[in-house]
C-alpha positions in Angstrom: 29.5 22.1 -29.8 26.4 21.7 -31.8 27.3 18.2 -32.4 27.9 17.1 -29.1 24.4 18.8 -28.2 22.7 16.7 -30.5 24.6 13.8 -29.4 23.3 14.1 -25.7 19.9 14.9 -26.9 19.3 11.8 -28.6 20.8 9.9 -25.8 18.6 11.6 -23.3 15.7 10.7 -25.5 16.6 7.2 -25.9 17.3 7.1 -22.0 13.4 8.5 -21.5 11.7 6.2 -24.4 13.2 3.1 -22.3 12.0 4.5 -19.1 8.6 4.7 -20.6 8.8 1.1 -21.8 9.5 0.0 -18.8 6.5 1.3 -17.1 4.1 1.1 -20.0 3.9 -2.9 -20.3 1.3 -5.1 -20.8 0.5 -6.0 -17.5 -0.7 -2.6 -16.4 -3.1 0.1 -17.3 -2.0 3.1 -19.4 0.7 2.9 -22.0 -0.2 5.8 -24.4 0.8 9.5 -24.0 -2.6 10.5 -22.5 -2.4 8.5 -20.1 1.1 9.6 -18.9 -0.4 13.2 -19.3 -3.0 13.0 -17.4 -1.0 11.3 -14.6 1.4 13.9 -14.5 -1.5 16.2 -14.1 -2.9 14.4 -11.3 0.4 14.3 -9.4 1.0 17.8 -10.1 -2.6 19.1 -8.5 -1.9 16.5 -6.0 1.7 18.5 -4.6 0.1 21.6 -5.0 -3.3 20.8 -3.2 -1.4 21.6 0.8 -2.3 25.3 -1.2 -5.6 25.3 -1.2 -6.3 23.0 2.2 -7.1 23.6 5.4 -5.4 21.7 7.8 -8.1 19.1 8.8 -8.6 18.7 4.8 -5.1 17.8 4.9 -4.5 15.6 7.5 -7.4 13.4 5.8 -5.4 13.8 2.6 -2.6 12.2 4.2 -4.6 9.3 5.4 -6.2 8.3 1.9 -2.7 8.6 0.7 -1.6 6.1 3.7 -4.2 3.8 2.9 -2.8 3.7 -1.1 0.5 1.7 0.0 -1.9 -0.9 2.0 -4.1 -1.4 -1.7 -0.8 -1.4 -3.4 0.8 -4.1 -1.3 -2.6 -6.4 -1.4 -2.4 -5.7 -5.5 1.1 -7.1 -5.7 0.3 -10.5 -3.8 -3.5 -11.2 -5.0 -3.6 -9.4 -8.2 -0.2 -10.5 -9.5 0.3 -13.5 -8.2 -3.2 -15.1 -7.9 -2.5 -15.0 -3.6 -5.4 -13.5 -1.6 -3.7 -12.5 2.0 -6.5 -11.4 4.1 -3.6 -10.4 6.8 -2.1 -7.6 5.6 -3.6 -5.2 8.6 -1.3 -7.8 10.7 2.1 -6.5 8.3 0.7 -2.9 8.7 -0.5 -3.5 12.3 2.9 -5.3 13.4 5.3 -2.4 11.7 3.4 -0.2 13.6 3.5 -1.4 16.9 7.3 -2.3 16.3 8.4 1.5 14.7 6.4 2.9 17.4 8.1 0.9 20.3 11.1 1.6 19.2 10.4 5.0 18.6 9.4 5.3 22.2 12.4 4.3 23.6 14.9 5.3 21.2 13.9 8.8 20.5 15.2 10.8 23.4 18.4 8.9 23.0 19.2 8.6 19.4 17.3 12.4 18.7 15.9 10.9 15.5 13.6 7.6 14.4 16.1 6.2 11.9 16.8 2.9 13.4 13.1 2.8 14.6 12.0 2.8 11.3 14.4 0.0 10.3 12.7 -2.1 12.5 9.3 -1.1 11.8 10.3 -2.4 7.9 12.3 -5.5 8.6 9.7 -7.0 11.6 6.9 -7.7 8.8 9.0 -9.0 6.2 10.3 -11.5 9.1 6.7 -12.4 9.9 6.4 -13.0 5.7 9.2 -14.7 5.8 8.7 -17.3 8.3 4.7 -17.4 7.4 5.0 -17.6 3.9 7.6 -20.3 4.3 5.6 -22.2 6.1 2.6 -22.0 3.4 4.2 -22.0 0.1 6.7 -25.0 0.8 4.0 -26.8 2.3 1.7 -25.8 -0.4 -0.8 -24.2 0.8 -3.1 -23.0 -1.5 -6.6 -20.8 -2.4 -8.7 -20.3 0.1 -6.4 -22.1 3.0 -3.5 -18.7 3.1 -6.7 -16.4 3.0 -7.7 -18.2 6.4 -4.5 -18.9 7.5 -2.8 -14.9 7.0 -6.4 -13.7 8.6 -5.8 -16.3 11.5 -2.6 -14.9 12.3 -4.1 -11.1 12.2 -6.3 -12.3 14.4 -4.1 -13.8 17.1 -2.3 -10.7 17.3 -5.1 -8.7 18.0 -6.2 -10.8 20.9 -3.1 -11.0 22.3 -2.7 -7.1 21.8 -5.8 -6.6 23.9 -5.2 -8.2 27.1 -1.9 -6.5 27.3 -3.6 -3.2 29.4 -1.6 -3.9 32.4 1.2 -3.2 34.5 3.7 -5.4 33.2 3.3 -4.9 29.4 5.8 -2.3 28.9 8.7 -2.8 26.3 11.2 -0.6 28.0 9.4 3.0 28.3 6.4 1.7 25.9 2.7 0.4 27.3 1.3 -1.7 24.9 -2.0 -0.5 26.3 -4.3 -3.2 25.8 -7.6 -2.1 23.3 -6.7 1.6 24.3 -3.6 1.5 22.2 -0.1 2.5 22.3 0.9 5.0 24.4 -2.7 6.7 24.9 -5.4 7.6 27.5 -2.5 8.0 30.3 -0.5 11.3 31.6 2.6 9.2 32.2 2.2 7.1 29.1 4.6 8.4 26.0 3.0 8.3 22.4 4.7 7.3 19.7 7.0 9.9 17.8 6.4 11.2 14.6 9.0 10.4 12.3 12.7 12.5 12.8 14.5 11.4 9.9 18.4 12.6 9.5 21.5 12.8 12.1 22.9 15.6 14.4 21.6 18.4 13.6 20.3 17.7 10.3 16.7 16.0 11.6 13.4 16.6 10.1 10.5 16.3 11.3 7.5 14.4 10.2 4.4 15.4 12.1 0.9 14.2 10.8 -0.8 17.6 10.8 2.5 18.9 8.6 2.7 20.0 4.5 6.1 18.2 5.3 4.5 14.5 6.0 1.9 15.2 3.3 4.9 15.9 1.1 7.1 12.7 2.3 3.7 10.5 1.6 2.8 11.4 -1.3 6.2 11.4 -2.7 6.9 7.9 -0.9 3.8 6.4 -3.0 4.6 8.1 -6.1 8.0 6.3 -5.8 6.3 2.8 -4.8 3.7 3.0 -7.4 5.9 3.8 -10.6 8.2 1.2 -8.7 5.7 -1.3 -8.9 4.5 -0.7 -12.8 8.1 -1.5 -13.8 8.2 -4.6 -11.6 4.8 -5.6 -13.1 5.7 -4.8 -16.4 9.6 -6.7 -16.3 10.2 -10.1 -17.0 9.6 -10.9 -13.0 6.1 -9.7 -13.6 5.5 -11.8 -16.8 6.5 -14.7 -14.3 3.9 -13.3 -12.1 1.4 -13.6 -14.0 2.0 -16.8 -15.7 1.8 -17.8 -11.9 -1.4 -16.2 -11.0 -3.2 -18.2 -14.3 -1.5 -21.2 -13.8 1.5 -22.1 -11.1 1.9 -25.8 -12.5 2.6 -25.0 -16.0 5.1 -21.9 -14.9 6.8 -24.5 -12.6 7.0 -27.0 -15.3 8.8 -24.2 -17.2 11.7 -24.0 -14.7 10.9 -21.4 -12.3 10.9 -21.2 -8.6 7.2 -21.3 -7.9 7.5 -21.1 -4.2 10.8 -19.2 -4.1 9.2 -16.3 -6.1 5.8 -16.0 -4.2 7.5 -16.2 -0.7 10.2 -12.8 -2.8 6.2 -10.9 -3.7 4.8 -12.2 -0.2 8.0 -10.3 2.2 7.9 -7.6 -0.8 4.0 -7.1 -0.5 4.5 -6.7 3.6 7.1 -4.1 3.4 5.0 -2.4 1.7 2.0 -2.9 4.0 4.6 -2.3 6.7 5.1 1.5 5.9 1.1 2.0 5.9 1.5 1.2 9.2 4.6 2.9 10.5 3.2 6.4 8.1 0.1 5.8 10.4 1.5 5.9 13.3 3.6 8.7 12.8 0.2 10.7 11.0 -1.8 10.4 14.0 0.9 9.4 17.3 -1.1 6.0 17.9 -2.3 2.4 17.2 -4.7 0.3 18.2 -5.2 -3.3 18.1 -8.2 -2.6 15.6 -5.6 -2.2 13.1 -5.3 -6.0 13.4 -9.0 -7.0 13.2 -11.7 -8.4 10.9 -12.9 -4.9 9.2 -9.4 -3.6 8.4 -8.4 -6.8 6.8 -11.3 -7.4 4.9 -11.6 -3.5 3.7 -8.6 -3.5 1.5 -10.0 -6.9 -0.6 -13.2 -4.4 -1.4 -10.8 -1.2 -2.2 -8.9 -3.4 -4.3 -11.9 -5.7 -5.8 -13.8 -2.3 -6.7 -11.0 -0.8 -8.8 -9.2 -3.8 -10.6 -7.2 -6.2 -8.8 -4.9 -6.7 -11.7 -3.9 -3.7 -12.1 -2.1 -1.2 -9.6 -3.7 2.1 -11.8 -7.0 0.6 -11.4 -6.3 -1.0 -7.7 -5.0 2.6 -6.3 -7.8 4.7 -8.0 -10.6 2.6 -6.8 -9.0 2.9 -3.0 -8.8 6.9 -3.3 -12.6 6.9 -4.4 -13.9 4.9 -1.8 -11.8 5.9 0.8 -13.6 9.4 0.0 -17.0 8.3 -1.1 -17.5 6.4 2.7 -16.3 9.7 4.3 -18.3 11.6 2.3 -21.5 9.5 3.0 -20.4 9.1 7.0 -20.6 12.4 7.2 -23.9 13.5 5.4 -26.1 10.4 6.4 -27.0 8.0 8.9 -27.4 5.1 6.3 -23.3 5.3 5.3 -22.6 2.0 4.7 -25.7 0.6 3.9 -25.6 2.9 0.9 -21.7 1.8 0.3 -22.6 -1.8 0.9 -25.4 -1.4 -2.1 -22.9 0.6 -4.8 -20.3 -2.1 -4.2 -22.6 -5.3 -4.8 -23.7 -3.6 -8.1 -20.3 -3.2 -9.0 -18.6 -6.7 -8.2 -22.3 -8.0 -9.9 -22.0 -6.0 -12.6 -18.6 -4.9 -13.4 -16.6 -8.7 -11.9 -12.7 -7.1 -13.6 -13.4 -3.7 -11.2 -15.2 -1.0 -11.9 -12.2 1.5 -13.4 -10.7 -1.8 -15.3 -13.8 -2.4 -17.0 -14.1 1.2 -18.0 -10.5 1.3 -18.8 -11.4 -1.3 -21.0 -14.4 -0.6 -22.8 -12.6 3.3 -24.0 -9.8 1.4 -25.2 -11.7 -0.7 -27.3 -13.3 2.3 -28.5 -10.4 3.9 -29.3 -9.5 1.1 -31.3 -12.9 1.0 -32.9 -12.8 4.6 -34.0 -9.2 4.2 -35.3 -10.2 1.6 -38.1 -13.1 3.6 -38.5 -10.7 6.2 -39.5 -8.5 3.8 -41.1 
């Protein structure tokens, strides 16, 4: 018995040392134990904050958490793999518009959003698919898919605007021109929250709910721990070989094209369930979604962290996600006082402001350990 105990025990260790491997690479921040510590710290305070909350705390709790899986996606395709896609408001915009759609007319009949939520995933990755075709077998490069992806965004906006009349309905959904989805009318239906299971067995989702804070925050545990062992596995080492130099990796033998248009549909899923978590936190969207500011927003989010690494990427989005609340709130000069603590940063700090500080304590670490040496 005592033998078969240890057996499992070192199997169970060995098990938990390769996990840790795989998320503790080289191509993302944190590998040692305090790191990992102090993470699991963070995600703990972060499940129990619904505890100390109030309800309006927590429904902006929800949305900074929403906004995470938008910096995550842009992190993937520009920090990774050296793309900058100024049109991932258009994956986020476009799952939301299909999830709620659906949701709209399949609720009442289905008693759940399952299958509207399957579209709400797969109608970004089939606008990736056909986009990103187009641009990395044609070879499109640098500065040309930042203008092309934001084009695109901004087609759909303008074509989501003039759509406030009469005959824009999908089945029982009003597209609702610059009002929105399904708002500003009594005989207009919003779009549902998610209902997730079958029969009887469906949960709710509301935006206002400890159970949608719950789902999210779970949901982006699972994608960012997903993401560091895709960084940090052989496919990421491809990545990044990529980003520095896409000749020289395609000299090597691998897919160039094939792999950015995998990380493109890959980063727009992602983007995707921003969108459709968005709509089911607040019952709307609006063409905004698809515009200039809330493609542009995520570049600085991602910028001001680290865009080369997801730890850093995510962090930096949390903070200023809070800080331009924070400021909104107290003073009339917001974003002028935003706009002045970010141009220090990119001026000062060009890697991001938590991977240079990331940085500069691990070479102190390492300083103080020959020291000790």
């Amino acid at each position: 018995m005592d033998y078969s105990h240890k057996v499992t025990m070192i199997r169970l260790r060995r098990h938990a040392s390769r996990v840790r491997m795989a998320l503790s690479g080289q191509q993302e921040l944190g590998r040692s134990a305090g790191f990992w510590f102090a993470f699991a710290v963070v995600v703990v305070g972060c499940f129990a904050a619904p505890m100390f909350l109030s309800r309006w705390q927590l429904l902006n709790f929800s949305n900074f958490l929403i906004n995470g899986f938008l910096a995550l996606s842009l992190c993937l395709i520009w920090g990774f793999c050296g793309i900058l896609s100024l049109g991932q408001g258009a994956f986020m915009g476009l799952a939301g518009y299909a999830y709620g759609v659906a949701g709209i007319n399949l609720m009442e009949q289905n008693g759940n959003t399952d299958l509207a939520l399957v579209i709400g995933l797969i109608t970004p990755v089939l606008l990736a698919a056909v986009l990103g075709s187009i641009m990395f077998y044609a070879r499109v490069q640098g500065v040309y898919v930042a203008i092309l992806t934001l084009l695109v965004t901004l087609l759909f906006e303008t074509f989501l605007n003039q759509t406030a009349g009469e005959g824009w309905f999908v089945g029982k959904a009003h597209l609702g021109g610059n009002n929105g989805l399904g708002r500003f009318a009594a005989d207009i239906r919003e779009p549902p929250s998610l209902a997730l299971g079958f029969g009887d067995s469906v949960m709710e989702f509301g935006g206002r709910s400890y159970a949608f804070f719950y789902m999210t925050m779970s949901l982006l545990l699972v994608t960012y721990l997903g993401l560091r062992w895709l960084v940090n596995s052989r496919f990421g080492s491809v990545l990044v070989a990529i980003r520095e130099d896409a000749d020289r990796t395609q000299a090597f033998g691998h897919d160039v094209r094939l792999i950015q248009l995998l990380v493109f549909c890959l980063s727009a899923l992602i983007a995707g369930l921003s969108g459709i978590l968005y709509v089911s936190w607040g019952n709307f969207i609006t063409p905004d979604v698809f515009g200039v500011y809330n493609n542009i927003l995520p570049v600085i989010w991602v910028a001001f962290g680290g865009r080369k690494s997801l730890t850093a990427s995510l962090g930096g989005t949390m903070f200023l996600v809070w800080l331009s609340q924070a400021l909104a709130i107290q003073s009339d000069y917001a974003f002028i006082v935003l706009g002045v603590i970010l141009i220090a940063v990119m001026m000062l700090l060009p890697e991001g402001a938590i991977s240079e500080i990331a940085d500069l304590i691990d070479r102190w670490s390492r300083r103080s350990a020959r020291v000790v040496e």
